[in-house]
matplotlib code that plots the C-alpha trace (Angstrom):
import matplotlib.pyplot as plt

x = [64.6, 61.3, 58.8, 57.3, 54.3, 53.5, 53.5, 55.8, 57.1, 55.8, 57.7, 57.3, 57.8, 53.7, 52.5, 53.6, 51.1, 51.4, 51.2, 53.8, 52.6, 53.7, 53.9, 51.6, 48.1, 48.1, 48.2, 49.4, 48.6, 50.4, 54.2, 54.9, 53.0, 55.1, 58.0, 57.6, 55.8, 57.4, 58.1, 60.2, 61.9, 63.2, 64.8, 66.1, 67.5, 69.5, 70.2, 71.9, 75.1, 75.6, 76.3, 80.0, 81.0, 80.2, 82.7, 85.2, 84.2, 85.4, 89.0, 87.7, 86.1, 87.8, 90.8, 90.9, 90.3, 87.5, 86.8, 85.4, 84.4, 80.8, 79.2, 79.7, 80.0, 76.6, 75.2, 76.8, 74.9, 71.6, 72.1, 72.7, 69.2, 67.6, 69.0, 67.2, 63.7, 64.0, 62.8, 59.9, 59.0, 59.0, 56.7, 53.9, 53.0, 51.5, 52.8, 56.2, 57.1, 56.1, 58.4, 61.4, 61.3, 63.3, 66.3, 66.0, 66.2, 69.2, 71.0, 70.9, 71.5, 74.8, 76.1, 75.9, 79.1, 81.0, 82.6, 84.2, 84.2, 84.6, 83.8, 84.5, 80.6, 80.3, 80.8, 77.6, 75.6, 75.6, 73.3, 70.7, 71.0, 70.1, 66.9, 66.1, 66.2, 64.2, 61.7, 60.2, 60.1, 59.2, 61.7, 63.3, 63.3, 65.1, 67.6, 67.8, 68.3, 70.8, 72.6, 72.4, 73.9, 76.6, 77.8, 77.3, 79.8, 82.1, 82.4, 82.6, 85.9, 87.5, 86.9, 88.2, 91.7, 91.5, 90.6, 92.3, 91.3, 90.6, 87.7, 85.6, 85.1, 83.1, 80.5, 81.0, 79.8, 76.9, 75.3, 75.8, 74.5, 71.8, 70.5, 71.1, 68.7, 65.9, 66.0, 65.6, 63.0, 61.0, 61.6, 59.8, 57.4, 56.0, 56.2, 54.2, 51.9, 51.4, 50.5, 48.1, 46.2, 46.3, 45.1, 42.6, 40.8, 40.5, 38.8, 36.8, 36.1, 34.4, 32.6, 31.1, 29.9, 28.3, 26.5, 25.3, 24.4, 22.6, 20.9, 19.5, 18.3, 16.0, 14.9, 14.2, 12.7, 11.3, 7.6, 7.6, 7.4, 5.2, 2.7, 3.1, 2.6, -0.7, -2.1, -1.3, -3.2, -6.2, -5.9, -5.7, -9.1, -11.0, -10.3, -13.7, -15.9, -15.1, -12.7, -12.5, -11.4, -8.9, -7.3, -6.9, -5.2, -2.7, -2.5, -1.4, 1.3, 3.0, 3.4, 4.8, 6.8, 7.9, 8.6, 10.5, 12.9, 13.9, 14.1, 16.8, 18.8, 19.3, 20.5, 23.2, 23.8, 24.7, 26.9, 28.7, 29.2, 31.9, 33.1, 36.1, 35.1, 33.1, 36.4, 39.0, 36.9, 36.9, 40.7, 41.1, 39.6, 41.0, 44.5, 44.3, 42.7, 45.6, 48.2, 49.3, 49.4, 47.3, 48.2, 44.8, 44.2, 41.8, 39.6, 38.7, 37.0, 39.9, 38.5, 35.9, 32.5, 33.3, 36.6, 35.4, 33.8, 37.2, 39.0, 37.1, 37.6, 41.7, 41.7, 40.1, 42.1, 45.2, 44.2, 43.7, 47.0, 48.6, 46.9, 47.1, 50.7, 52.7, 54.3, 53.9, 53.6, 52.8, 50.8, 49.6, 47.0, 47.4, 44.8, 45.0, 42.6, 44.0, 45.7, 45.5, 48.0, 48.3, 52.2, 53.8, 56.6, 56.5, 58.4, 57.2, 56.1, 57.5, 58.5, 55.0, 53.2, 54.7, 52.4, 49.4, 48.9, 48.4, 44.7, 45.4, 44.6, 40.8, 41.7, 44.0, 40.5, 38.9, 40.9, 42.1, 38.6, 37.9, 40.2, 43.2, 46.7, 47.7, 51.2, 52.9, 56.2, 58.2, 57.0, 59.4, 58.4, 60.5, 57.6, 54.5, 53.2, 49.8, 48.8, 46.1, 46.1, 42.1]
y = [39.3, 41.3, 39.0, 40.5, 41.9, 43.9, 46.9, 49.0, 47.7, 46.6, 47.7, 44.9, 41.1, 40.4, 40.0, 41.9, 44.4, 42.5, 38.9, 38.3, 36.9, 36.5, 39.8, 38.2, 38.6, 35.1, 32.9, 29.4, 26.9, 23.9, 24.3, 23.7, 26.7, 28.8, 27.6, 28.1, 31.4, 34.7, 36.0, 32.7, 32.3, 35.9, 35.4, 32.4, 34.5, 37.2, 34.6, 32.1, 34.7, 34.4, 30.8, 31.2, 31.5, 28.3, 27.6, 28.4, 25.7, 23.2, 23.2, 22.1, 19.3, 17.5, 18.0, 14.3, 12.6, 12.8, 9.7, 10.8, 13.9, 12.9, 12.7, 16.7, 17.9, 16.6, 17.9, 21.1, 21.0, 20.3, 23.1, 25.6, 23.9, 24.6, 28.8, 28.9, 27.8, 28.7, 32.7, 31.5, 29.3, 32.1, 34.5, 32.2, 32.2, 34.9, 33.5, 34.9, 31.6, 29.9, 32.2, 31.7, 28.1, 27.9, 30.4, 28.0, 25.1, 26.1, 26.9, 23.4, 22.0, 23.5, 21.9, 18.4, 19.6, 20.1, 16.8, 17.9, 22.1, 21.9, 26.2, 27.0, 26.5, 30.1, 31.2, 29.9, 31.4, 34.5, 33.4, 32.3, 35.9, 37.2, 33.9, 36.3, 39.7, 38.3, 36.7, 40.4, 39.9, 42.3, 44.8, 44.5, 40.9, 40.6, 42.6, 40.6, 37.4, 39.3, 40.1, 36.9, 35.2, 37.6, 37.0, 33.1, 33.3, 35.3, 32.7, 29.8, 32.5, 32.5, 28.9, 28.2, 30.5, 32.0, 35.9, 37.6, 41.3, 38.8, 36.5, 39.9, 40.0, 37.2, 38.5, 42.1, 40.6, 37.8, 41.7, 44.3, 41.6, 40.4, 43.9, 45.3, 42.6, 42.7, 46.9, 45.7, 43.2, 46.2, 48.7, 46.3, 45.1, 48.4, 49.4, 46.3, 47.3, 50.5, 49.4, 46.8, 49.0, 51.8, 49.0, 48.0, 51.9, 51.6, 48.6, 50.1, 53.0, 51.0, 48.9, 52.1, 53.9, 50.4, 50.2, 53.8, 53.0, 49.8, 52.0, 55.2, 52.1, 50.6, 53.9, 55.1, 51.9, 49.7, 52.3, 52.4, 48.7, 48.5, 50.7, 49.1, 45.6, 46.1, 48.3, 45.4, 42.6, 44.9, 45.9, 42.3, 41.2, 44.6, 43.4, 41.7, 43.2, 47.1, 47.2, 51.3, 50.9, 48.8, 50.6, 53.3, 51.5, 50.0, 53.5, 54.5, 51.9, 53.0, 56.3, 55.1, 52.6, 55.8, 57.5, 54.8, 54.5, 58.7, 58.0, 55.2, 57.7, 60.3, 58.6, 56.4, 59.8, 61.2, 58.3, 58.4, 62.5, 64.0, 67.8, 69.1, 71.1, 67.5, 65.7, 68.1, 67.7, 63.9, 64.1, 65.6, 63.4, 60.2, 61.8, 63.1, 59.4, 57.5, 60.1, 62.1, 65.9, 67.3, 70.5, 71.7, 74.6, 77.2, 77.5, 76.1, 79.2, 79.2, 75.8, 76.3, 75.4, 72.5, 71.2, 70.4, 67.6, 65.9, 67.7, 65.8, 62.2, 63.4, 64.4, 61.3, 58.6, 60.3, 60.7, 57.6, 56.2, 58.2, 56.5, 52.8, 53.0, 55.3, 55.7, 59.4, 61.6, 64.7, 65.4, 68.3, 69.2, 71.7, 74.0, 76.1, 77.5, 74.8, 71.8, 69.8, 68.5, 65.7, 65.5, 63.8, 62.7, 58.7, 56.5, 57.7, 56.4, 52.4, 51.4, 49.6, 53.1, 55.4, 53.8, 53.9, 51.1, 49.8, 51.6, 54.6, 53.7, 54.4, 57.9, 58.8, 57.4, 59.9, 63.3, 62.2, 61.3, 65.4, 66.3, 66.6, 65.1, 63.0, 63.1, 60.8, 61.3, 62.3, 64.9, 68.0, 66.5, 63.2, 61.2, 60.5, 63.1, 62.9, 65.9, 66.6, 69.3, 70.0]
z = [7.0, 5.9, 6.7, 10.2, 10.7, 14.4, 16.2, 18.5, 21.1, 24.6, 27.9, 30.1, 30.3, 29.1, 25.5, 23.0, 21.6, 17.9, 16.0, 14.3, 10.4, 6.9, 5.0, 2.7, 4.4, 4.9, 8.5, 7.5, 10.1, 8.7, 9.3, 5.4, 4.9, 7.7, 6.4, 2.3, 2.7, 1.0, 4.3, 4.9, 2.0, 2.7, 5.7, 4.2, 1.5, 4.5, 6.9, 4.8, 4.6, 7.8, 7.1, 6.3, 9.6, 10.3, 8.2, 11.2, 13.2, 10.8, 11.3, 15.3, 14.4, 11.8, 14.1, 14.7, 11.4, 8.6, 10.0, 13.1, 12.1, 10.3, 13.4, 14.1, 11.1, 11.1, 14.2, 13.0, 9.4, 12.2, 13.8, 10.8, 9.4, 12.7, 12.9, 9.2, 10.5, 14.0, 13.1, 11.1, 13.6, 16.2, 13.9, 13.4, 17.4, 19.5, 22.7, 24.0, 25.5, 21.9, 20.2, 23.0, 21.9, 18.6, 20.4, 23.4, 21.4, 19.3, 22.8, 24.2, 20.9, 20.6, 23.4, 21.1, 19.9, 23.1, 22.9, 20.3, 20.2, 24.1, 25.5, 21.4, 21.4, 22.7, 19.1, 17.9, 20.7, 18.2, 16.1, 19.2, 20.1, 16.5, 16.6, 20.3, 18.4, 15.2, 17.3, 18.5, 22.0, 24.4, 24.8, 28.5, 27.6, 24.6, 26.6, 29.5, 27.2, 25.2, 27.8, 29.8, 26.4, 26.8, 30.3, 29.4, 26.5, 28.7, 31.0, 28.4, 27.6, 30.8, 31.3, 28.0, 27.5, 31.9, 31.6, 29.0, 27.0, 23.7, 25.6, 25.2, 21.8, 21.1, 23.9, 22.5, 18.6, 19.6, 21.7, 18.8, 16.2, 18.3, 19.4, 15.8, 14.2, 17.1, 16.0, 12.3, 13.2, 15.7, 13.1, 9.9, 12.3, 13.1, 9.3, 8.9, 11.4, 9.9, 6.1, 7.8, 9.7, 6.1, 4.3, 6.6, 7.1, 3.3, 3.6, 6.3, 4.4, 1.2, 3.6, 5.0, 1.6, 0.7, 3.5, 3.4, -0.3, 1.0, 3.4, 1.0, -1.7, 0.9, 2.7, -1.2, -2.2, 0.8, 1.1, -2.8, -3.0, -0.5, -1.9, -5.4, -4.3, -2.3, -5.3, -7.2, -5.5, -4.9, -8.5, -9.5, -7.0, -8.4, -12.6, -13.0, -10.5, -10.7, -13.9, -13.8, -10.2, -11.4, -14.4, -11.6, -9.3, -12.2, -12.8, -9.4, -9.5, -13.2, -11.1, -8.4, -10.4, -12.2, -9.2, -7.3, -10.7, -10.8, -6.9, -7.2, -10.3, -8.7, -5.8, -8.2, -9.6, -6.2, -5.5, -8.5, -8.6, -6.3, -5.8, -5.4, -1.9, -0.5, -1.7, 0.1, 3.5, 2.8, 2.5, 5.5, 7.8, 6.3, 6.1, 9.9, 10.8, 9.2, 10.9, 7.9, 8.1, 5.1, 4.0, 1.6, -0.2, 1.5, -1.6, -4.4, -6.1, -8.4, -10.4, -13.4, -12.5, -15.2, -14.3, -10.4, -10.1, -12.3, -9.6, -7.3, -8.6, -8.5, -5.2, -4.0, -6.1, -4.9, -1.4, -1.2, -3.0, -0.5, 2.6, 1.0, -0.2, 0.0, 4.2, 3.8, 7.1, 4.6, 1.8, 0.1, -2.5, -4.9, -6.8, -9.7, -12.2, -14.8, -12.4, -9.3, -7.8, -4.9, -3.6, -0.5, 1.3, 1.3, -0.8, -4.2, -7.8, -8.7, -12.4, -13.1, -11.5, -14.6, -17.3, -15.1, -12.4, -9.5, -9.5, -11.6, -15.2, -13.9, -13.3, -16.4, -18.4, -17.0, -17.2, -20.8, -21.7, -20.8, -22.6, -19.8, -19.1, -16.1, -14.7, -11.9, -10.6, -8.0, -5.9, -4.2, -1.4, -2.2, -2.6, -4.9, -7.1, -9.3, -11.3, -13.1, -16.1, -16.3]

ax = plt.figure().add_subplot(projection="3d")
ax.plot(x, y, z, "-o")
ax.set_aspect("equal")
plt.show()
């Protein structure tokens, strides 16, 4: 039941303010691919418990014979099929009436087996009220629905056994379940929501330095170019009738070739170089951006001259683990004359992350290549920790 994707919740009956998608990234289009996706075959996985009370409704129908009992027994094993699908189905539309349909259709469909369940149909309007809750409706709505499916399978009570203190219960289970699972589904879609929009500020944020990259290259390069090719072709028209002319020109371009080539160094060099003060400012604004309180050190005069611009690369690999993974809402960065230290309070290190993962083996090559040692565990936070002994 983890495969939503959205944001919080809307207050009235419009659109909701998020799509609902596989957990994967992906959009499938065909409805093979909505319903074989991971996010699918989770639900799957969850709702097929709730299966066994199905079970109860078996003793009903078989009541007059195996015989005659194929024909809802197979409506029954229908309408189990279509509770299994009917929440994928729902997440792969944006439209609120799309995702209505597959709770709508499940209602009518179990009154195929009043014939032989009569009002004992009320019992499987519970799981139409979880299809309402999992399809992340707007909120009133899924409220109104809820609670509309409640009254209806009071009814279906007092028509069934007249009004009794017993006829509540059923009403009282298909609303707790229901509204339970539409919090579950609000409370993952928002998560969802959340990781997307981390994941998508990182991407941002590469997109941004490669641009600026693009941008200093041709502002360092596009007049040296220039300069050289025009030398060039006058160079090249000036080789037989004024050959001293010439060799001075050529010489004019080797400098500018020259040039041009400690231009475009230092500039790689200034892109590949960080320090530790640049870094923490850097780390502030992406943490504040992505909502995460940053709590920084207030100086960094405490770091060798030597060990800051390691501190640096650090700081910003575990900055931005922090942003990209780890549902923190704190994170501190710690500074000594020997160590740094990034900690905070999200979900902390996995298995695979103790021998170097997931993005960090780049950065354990690096401090152990000068010489240092680079720990990952759990912070005192509860979360992530990544220290750096310099």
């Amino acid at each position: 039941m983890t495969a939503l994707t959205g944001g919080g919740p809307s207050h009235d009956f419009g659109e909701p303010r998020w799509n609902i998608q596989p957990t994967d990234g992906t959009s499938p289009r065909t409805v093979k691919g909505i319903l074989t996706g991971r996010g699918a075959v989770r639900w799957y996985t969850g709702s097929a418990l709730s299966m066994i009370w199905l079970l109860t409704f078996i003793p009903i129908l078989t009541a007059d014979g195996p015989v005659r009992a194929i024909v809802p027994l197979t409506l029954l094993a229908v309408f189990a099929v279509g509770f299994l699908v009917g929440a994928p189905l729902a997440w792969a539309s944006r439209a609120t009436r799309h995702r209505l349909l597959p709770a709508a259709a499940l209602f009518v469909f179990s009154f195929s087996l009043f014939p032989w369940a009569g009002w004992e149909v009320r019992g499987l309007w519970t799981y139409v009220g979880v299809l309402v809750g999992m399809a992340v409706l707007p909120l009133r709505l899924t409220w109104l629905l809820l609670f509309a499916l409640g009254a209806a399978s009071l009814l279906a009570g007092v028509a069934l056994d007249g009004w009794n203190e017993d006829i509540l219960w059923i009403p009282a289970i298909l609303i707790s379940i229901s509204a339970m699972m539409a919090a579950f589904a609000r409370n993952i879609a928002a998560m969802n929501e959340l990781r997307a929009t981390r994941d998508q500020m990182a991407t941002m944020a590469v997109e941004r330095e490669r641009s600026r990259v693009a941008r200093d290259l041709h502002d360092i390069l596009g007049h040296s170019l220039t300069v050289i090719t025009v030398k060039t072709e006058l160079a090249g028209r000036l080789i037989d009738v004024d050959p001293e002319r010439a060799r001075t020109e050529i010489a004019e371009v080797e400098q500018l070739a020259r040039g041009a080539l400690t231009d475009v160094r230092a500039t790689v060099a200034g892109y590949r170089g960080v320090s530790i003060s640049g870094e923490l400012a850097a780390a502030r604004a992406a943490l504040e951006a992505a909502g995460i309180e940053a709590q920084l050190p207030g100086s960094t005069d405490m770091l060798p001259a030597d060990s800051r611009e390691l501190a640096g690369w650090v700081v910003r690999e575990g900055v931005t683990n922090v942003i990209r993974h780890a549902q923190a809402s704190r994170c501190r960065i710690e500074l000594t004359a020997r160590a740094v230290a990034i900690c905070d309070d999200g979900v902390g290190p996995r298995a695979d992350e103790a021998v170097g993962g997931n993005g960090l083996v780049g950065i354990r090559e690096r401090v152990e290549g000068a010489g240092g040692r680079l720990t990952i565990g759990r912070s005192d936070l509860g979360g992530f920790l990544l220290k750096a002994t310099l």
